[in-house]
C-alpha positions in Angstrom: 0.0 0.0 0.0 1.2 3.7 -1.1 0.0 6.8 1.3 0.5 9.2 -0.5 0.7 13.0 0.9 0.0 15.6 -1.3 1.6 19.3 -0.6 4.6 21.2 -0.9 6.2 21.5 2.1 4.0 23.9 4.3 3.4 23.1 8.0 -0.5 21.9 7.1 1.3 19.4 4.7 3.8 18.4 7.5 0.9 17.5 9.9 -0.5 15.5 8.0 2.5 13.5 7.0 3.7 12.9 10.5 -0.3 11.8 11.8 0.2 9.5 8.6 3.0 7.9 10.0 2.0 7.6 13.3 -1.3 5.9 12.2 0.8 3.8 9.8 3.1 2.5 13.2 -0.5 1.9 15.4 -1.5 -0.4 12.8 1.5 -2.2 12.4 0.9 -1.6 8.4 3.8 -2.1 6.0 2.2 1.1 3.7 4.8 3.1 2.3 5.0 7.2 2.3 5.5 9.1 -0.9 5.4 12.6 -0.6 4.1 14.6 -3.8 5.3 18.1 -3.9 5.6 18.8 -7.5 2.4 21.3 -8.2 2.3 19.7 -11.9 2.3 16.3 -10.2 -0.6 17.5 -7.8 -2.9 19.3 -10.2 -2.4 15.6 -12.4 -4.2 14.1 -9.3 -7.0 16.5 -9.4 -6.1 18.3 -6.1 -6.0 21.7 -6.0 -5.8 22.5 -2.8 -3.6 21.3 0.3 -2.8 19.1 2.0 -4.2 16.1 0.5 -4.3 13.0 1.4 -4.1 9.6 -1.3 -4.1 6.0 -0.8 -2.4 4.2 -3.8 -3.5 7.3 -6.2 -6.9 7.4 -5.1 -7.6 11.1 -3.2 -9.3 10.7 0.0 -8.7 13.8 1.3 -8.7 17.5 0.0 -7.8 20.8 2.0 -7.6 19.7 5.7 -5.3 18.2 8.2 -6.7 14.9 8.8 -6.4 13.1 12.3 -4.4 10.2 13.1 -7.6 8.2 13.0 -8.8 9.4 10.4 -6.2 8.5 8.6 -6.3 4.8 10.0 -9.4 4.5 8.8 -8.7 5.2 5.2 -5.4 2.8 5.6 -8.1 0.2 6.8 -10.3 0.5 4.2 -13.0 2.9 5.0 -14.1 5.8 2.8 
């Protein structure tokens, strides 16, 4: 599994990546990060605002700083 997090570096962006990884270490998943901060590599996923949040190329997430749960559940499955 790929999380993807979508941004270029702001603190919003940040956030999100490190509840991402902490959600990715409660549930003992094997998912990989990849950060996308390329803007031409963003707008190809659709997103035009961030952070967002993607889970092997499908966006989840748009505009907001997600919780660690949150993000769990999308890891686990859930919309």
């Amino acid at each position: 599994m790929k999380v993807q997090i979508l941004g270029t570096g702001c603190p919003k962006c940040k956030l999100l990546e490190q509840h991402a990884r902490e959600a990715i270490t409660e549930l003992g998943s094997d998912a990989a990060i990849e950060k996308v901060t390329d803007i031409d590599d963003i707008m190809e996923m659709g997103v035009m605002m961030t952070p967002a949040l993607a889970i092997d190329g499908v966006v989840k997430s748009v505009g907001k700083v997600l919780t660690k749960d949150q993000v769990a559940a999308y890891i686990k499955g859930g919309n």
